[in-house]
Each structure stands twice: as structure tokens, then as C-alpha cells.
C-alpha positions in Angstrom: 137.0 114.6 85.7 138.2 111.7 83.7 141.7 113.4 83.4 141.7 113.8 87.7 141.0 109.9 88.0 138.1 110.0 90.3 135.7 109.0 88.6 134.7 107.4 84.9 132.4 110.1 84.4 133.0 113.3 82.8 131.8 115.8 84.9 131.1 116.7 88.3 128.0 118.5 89.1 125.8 120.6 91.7 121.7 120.2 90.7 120.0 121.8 93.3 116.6 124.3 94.6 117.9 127.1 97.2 116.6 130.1 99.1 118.1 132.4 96.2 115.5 130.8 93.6 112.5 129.7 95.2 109.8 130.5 97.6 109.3 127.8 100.1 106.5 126.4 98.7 108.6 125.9 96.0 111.7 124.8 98.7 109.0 122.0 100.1 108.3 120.3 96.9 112.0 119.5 96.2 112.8 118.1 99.8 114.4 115.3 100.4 114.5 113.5 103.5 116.8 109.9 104.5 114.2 107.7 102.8 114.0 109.5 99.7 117.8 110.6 99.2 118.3 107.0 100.5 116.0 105.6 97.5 117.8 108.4 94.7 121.3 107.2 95.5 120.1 103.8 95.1 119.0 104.5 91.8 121.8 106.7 90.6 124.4 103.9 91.6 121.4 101.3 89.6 122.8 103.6 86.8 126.4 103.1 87.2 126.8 106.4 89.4 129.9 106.4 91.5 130.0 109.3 94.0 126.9 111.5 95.2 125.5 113.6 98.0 122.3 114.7 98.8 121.9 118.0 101.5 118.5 118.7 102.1 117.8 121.4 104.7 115.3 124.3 105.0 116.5 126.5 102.5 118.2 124.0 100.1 118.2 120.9 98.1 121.2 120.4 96.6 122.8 117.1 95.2 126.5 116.9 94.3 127.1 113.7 91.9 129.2 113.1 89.2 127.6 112.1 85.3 128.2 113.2 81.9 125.6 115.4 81.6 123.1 117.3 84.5 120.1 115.9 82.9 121.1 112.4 84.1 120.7 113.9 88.0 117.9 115.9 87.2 116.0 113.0 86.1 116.4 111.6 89.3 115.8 114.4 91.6 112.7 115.3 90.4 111.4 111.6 90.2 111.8 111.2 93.6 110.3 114.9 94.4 106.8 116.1 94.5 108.2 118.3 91.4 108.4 118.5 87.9 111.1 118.7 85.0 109.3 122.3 84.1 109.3 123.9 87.8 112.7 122.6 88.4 114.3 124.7 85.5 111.8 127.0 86.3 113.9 127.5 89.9 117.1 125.6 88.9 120.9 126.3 90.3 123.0 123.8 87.8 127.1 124.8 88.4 129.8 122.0 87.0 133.3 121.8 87.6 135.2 124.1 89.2 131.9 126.3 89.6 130.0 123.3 91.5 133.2 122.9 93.9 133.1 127.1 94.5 129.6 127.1 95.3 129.8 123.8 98.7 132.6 126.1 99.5 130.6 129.0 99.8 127.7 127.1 101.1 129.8 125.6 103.9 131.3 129.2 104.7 128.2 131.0 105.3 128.4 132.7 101.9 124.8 131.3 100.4 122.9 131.3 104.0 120.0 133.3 103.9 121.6 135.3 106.9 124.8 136.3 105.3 127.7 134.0 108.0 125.0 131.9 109.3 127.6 128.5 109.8 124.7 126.5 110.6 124.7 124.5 107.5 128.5 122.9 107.9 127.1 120.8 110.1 124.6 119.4 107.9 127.2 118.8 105.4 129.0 117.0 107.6 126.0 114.5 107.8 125.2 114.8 104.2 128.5 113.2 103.8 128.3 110.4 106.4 125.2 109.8 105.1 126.2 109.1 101.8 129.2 106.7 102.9 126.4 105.1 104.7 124.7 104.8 101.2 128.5 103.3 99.6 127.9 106.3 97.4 131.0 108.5 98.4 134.4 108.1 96.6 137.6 109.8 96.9 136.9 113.1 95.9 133.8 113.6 97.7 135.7 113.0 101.2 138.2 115.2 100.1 136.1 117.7 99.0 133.9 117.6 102.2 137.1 117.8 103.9 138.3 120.7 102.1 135.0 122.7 102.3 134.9 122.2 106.3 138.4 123.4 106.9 137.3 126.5 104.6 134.2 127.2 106.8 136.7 126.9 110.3 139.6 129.2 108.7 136.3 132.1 107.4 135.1 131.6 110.8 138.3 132.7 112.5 140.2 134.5 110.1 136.9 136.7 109.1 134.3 139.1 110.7 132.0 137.1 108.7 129.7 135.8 111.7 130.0 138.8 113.9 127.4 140.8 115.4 123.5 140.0 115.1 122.3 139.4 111.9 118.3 138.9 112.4 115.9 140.1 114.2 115.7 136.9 116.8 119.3 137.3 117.0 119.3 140.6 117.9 116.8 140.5 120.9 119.0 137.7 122.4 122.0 139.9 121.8 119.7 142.9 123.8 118.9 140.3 127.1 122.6 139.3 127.1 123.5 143.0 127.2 121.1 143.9 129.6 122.2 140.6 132.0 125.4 141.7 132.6 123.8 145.3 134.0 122.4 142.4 136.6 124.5 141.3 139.7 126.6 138.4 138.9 124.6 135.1 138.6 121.1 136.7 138.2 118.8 134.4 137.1 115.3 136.6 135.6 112.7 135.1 135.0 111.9 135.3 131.1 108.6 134.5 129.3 108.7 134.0 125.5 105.1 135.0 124.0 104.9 133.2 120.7 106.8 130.0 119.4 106.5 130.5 115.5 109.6 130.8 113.1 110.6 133.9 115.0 109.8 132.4 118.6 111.4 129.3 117.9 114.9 131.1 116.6 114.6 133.3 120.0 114.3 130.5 122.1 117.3 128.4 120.6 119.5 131.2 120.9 118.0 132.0 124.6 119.1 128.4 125.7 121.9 128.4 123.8 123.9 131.6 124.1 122.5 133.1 127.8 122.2 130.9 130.4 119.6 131.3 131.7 117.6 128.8 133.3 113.9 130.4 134.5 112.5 130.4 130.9 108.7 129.8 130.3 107.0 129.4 127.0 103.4 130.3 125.9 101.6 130.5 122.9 97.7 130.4 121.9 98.0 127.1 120.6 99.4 124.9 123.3 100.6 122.2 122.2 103.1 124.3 120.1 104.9 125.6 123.1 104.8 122.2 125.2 106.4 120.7 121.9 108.9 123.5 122.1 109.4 123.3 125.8 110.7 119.3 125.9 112.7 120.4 123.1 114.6 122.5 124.8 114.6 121.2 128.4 112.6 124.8 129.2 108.8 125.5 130.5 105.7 126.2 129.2 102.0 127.0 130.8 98.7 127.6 129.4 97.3 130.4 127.2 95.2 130.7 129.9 97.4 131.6 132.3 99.0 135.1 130.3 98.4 137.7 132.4 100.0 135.9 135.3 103.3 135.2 133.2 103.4 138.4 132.1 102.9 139.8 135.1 105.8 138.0 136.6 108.1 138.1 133.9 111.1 140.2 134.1 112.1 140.0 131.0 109.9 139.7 127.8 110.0 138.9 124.5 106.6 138.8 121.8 106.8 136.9 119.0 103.1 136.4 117.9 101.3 137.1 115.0 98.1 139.1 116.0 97.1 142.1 114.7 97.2 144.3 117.5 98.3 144.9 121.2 98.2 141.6 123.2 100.2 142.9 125.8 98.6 146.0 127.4 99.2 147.9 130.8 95.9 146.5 132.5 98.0 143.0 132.5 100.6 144.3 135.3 99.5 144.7 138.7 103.2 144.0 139.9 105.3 147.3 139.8 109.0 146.1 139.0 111.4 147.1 135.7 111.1 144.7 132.9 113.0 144.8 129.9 110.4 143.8 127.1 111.1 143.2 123.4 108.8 143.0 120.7 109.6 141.0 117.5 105.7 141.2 116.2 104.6 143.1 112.8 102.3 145.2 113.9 103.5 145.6 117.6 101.8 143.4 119.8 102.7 145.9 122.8 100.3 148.8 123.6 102.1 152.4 122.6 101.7 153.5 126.0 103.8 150.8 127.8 106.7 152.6 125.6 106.5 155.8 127.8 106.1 154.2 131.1 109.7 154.4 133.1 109.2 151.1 134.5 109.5 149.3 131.0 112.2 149.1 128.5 110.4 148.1 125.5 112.1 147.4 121.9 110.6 147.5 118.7 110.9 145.3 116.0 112.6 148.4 114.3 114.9 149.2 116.7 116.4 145.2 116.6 116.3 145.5 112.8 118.8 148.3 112.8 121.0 146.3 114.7 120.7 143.1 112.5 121.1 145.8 109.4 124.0 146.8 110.7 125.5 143.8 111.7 124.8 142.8 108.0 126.5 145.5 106.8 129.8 144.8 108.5 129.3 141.0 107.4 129.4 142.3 103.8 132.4 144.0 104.2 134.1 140.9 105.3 133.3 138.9 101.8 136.6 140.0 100.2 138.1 138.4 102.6 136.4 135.2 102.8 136.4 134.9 99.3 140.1 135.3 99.0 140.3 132.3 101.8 137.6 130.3 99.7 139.8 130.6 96.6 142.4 129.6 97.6 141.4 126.7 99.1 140.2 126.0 96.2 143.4 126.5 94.1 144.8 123.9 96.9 142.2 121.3 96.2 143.3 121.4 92.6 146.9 120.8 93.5 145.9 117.7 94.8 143.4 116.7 92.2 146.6 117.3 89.8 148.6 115.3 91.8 145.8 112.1 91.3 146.0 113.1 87.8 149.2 112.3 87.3 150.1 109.5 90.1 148.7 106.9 87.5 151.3 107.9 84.8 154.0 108.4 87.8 153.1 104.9 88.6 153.7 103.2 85.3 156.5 104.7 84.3 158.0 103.9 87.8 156.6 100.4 87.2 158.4 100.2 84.1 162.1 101.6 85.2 161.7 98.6 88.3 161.4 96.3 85.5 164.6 97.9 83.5 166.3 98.1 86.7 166.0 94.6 87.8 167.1 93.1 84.3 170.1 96.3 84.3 171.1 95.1 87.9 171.7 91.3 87.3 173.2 91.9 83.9 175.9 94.2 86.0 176.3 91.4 88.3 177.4 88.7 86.1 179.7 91.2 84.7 181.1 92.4 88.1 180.3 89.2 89.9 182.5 91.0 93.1 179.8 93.7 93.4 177.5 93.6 96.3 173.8 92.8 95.2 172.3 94.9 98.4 174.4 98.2 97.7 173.6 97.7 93.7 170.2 97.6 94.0 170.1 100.3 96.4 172.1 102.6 94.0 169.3 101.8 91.3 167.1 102.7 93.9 168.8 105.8 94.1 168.6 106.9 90.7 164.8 105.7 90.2 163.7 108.1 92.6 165.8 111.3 91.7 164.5 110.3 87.9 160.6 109.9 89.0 161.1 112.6 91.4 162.0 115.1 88.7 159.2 113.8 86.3 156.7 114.7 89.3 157.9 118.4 89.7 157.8 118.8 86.1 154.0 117.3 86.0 152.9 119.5 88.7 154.7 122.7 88.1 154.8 122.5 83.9 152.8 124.9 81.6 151.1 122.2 79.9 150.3 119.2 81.7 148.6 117.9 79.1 151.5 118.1 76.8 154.0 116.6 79.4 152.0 113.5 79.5 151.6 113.1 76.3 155.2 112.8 75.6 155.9 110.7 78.8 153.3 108.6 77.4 155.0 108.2 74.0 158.3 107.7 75.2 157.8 104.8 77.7 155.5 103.2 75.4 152.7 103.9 78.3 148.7 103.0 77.2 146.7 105.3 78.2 143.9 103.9 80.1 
């Protein structure tokens, strides 16, 4: 990275513990919230480091910095970790170069998400970034990069099917209520009762709040404080465990998300007679078999959504030609403009150097041709400076060997290379 002159170091990196390589017991041990990545940035620029970023979400810790060799970062990352050297390349994802800047761009597309065009993470990019300017740990390249890697993820979004349809099993049930609301007359509000706030719940509810609008939406769960957590979170209610049967038995619409064993949602628990539309997300169903067959209940299955997310999925993979192509060549225009820092120091001196020829030229000409006008000399010179420099910089950029090129530009204006 030497060459690209942004930075002293060699090399550019991505060290990093992802969904593709670990459990998340695994995941936990490598997180890194502010204070941590706060204290490992301190310590890498303690080293001499000059440009690093730290994204730590659920799925993924990855650190993007720039050193000689991977070790350097490793070092750090696990010293500031619950981990070890041996589980980290136990579970390790090392890429450099070109390879580290494919794989943010994937990242920030959706490519790496554990729900294939999940956009989530962009955002925490984004604050991965500001955090790290924060930290007086970003440089050039980093900015550009991030830069780069967002406007990737907007022109996947838009230009792809990527994203499209429901992709899990959460996703899918709010896709189900959204289909079944517009069977409803126009601003119906039912009243829905989610039955669970674990991983699955709390998905549900998000996308409930965030994607239906709806407003009458009640949370329960056996441990309480769970759902009243949940609740203020997202501006919704919650009640009692205590109170089931009577939010079931209002409920018009329904959705299960616990973890028991069997049916915790059985016909003895509806006493009002009404259609509701009920979906269960639970492994082993949590609604009784019989409340399938009743005509005054529409009740999914967990199988039934997963053919939906499965097929959703399927169209998403269809779509990573295309976001690849999109992703590459934003990357091969993120090397055009690394090139073009590469060889803005050399366009520099050399231009540096014909403004000293061209000064001494110009007042040599005068005292020869003392009736010549200074002003309309010097822009001349001007003139030919930038047709000359301008024609060294297509050559640089557009050359076969650009290594070569400057080599010879070097040697023939007498140019140290620094």
C-alpha cells in the first residue's frame, strides 16, 4: 500500500471472527464493544498504526487496519478479547489487499449477512467509521473506502433483487399479517398479541412496528420483565403472564414465539367466537392440532413461513451475479483512484520541477525580448506545463506498466523517490 501513498505500511488488512466460522459462543468471546475497540486503537496507533476500524456486531468482529504483517493486529485483537491466539486461528477470516477491500464490500451489500441481502449492517459500518475518526484513527483511504462500500450497498439495493421477498421465518409472518391487513377495510387497526419475545419474538416485533403500522400491539412472555423491556423499546404494550388467556382471547391476530415443548395455546382459552389469523413460529408447535381445523382460525406453521423464507432465499441467490458484477466494479473504480494517489506525488514533482525551469526559461526570454509581455509569457508557459503534465497523467493511468513509467519519469527528471 506503500506504492498507493496512504499509508507507510505495507499492507492493508481484514482480521476478523464472523457468523461463517464460529458459533456464538465463539462470536461472544471476540466482541468488542466502544471501550474496548476504543482501548485497541489506542494501542495500535501506541505502535505507529495509522488507519483502523473496528465493526463489532452480532455476527461479526472484524478490524480493518493497515501493518506489515496480520500478526501485528492479531496480537491486539485478541489481547483485548476474552480469546486466545489458538481459538482465533482456530475460527480466523484473514483477507489483505484487494481481498480485504472485496470482502467490506460484500459485507456492506448484504453478501456475508447471515440472511443472504440482510442491509442491516451498512449502518453499523457507517458508525464503525465515525467512530474511528472519533478515535483520530481513520486516514484517507479508510473514508474512501467506507464511502465506496456504502454507495455499493445503495446501487445492490436498487439495481438488484437482492433484498426482496422474506428471507426468515420472523420475516415471513410479518409479511403474512401485512397480506392479510389489506383483506381488512382501509385503516383497520387489529388488535395483535405477540406470545414470546426471544430471538424470534424480538425480530417479529421490530418488523411489526416497523413495516405494518399498526398500533394495538401487546407483548407477553413468561418472564415479565423481558416483554416490559421489549415494550418501552418499542413504544408498544405488554401485560402479565398471568393475564394469557384474556390476551389471547381478544387478540385478532396472533403470533407464538415461545420455546415450550408443547401446545400453550389450546381451544379451551377462546370463549370469544371471532376469526383470528394466528401464526406459529415455535419448534414444536405451541398451538393445539385441533385449532388448525377449526374455520374460525387461520393458523400458520413454522413450516408453512419457512417455505416462504426458502423461497425468498432462493430468488436472493439468483440475484448474486448481479451484485457481484456491481461489487466488482466498484471495486475496479476504487483502484482508479488509488492509482491516481499513486502517482499524484510523482505528477507533483515533476510539475514542481518544470515551474522551476519555467520561471528561470521565462525571465531569460525577457531580457532577450524585453518588448514581450510578462503576463501573456508566463501564461503561455502555463499553457505548455499543463498540456506536458497532462499527457504524463494519461499515460500513468492508462499505461501497461505503471511501474515502468515511473521509473523512467523518475530517472529522467532526476526525481528521489521517497
Amino acid at each position: 500500500m506503500k506504492d498507493f501513498q496512504v499509508s507507510k505500511f505495507s499492507n492493508f488488512f481484514l482480521v476478523g471472527i464472523d457468523h461463517t466460522h464460529a458459533s456464538v459462543d465463539v462470536r461472544e468471546l471476540f466482541s468488542l464493544n466502544e471501550e474496548k475497540a476504543s482501548h485497541l486503537i489506542y494501542d495500535y496507533k501506541t505502535l505507529g498504526g495509522d488507519g483502523m476500524m473496528v465493526v463489532s456486531t452480532c455476527n461479526r468482529t472484524e478490524i480493518y487496519a493497515f501493518a506489515n504483517c496480520p500478526r501485528d493486529i492479531i496480537d491486539l485483537f485478541c489481547k483485548h478479547t476474552q480469546a486466545n491466539l489458538e481459538l482465533f486461528y482456530r475460527h480466523q477470516n484473514i483477507k489483505q489487499n484487494r481481498e480485504a477491500i472485496e470482502h467490506l464490500f460484500k459485507v456492506s451489500s448484504g453478501m456475508e449477512s447471515k440472511i443472504l441481502g440482510d442491509f442491516e449492517i451498512i449502518g453499523q459500518i457507517k458508525k464503525s467509521f465515525l467512530f474511528a475518526k472519533e478515535q483520530a484513527a481513520h486516514n484517507t483511504f479508510l473514508e474512501r473506502l467506507v464511502n465506496s462500500a456504502v454507495q455499493t450497498s445503495k446501487k445492490v439495493k436498487n439495481e438488484t433483487q437482492l433484498s426482496s421477498g422474506a428471507a426468515s421465518v420472523a420475516f415471513a409472518a410479518v409479511q403474512k399479517v401485512k397480506q392479510h391487513l389489506s383483506t381488512l377495510p382501509a385503516g383497520a387497526q387489529p388488535k395483535v398479541l405477540l406470545y414470546g419475545t426471544g430471538k424470534i419474538g424480538r425480530t417479529a416485533c421490530e418488523n411489526l412496528v416497523n413495516q405494518t403500522g399498526l398500533k394495538d400491539i401487546t407483548l407477553i412472555n413468561r418472564t415479565e420483565e423481558k416483554a416490559e423491556r421489549l415494550a418501552d423499546r418499542f413504544g408498544v404494550k405488554h401485560i402479565d403472564f398471568s393475564n394469557l388467556n384474556e390476551g389471547l382471547n381478544t387478540a385478532d391476530i396472533i403470533i407464538v414465539a415461545t420455546g415450550a415443548l408443547g401446545a400453550t395455546v389450546i381451544p379451551e382459552q377462546f370463549t370469544e367466537d371471532k376469526y383470528r389469523l394466528i401464526l406459529d413460529l415455535s419448534v414444536p408447535r405451541n398451538v393445539e392440532v385441533s385449532l388448525y381445523e377449526n374455520p374460525n382460525f387461520e393458523v400458520v406453521d413454522v413450516d408453512a413461513l419457512s417455505a416462504i423464507a426458502d423461497e425468498s432465499i432462493a430468488k436472493r441467490k439468483a440475484e448474486i451475479p448481479a451484485a457481484e458484477a456491481i461489487i466488482n466494479s466498484m471495486i475496479d473504480d476504487f483502484y482508479i483512484w488509488l492509482e491516481s494517489r499513486r502517482v499524484a506525488p510523482t505528477l507533483q514533482a515533476v510539475r514542481s520541477k518544470m515551474e522551476s525551469w519555467k520561471s528561470k526559461e521565462v525571465q531569460t526570454l525577457l531580457k532577450k525580448f524585453p518588448e514581450l509581455n510578462e503576463e501573456h509569457a508566463d501564461l503561455l508557459a502555463d499553457q505548455l506545463l499543463n498540456r506536458i503534465t497532462g499527457q504524463f497523467a494519461r499515460q500513468l493511468k492508462n499505461g501497461p506498466d505503471i511501474n515502468n513509467d515511473l521509473r523512467t519519469i523518475h530517472h529522467i527528471f532526476e526525481i528521489e523517490k521517497k
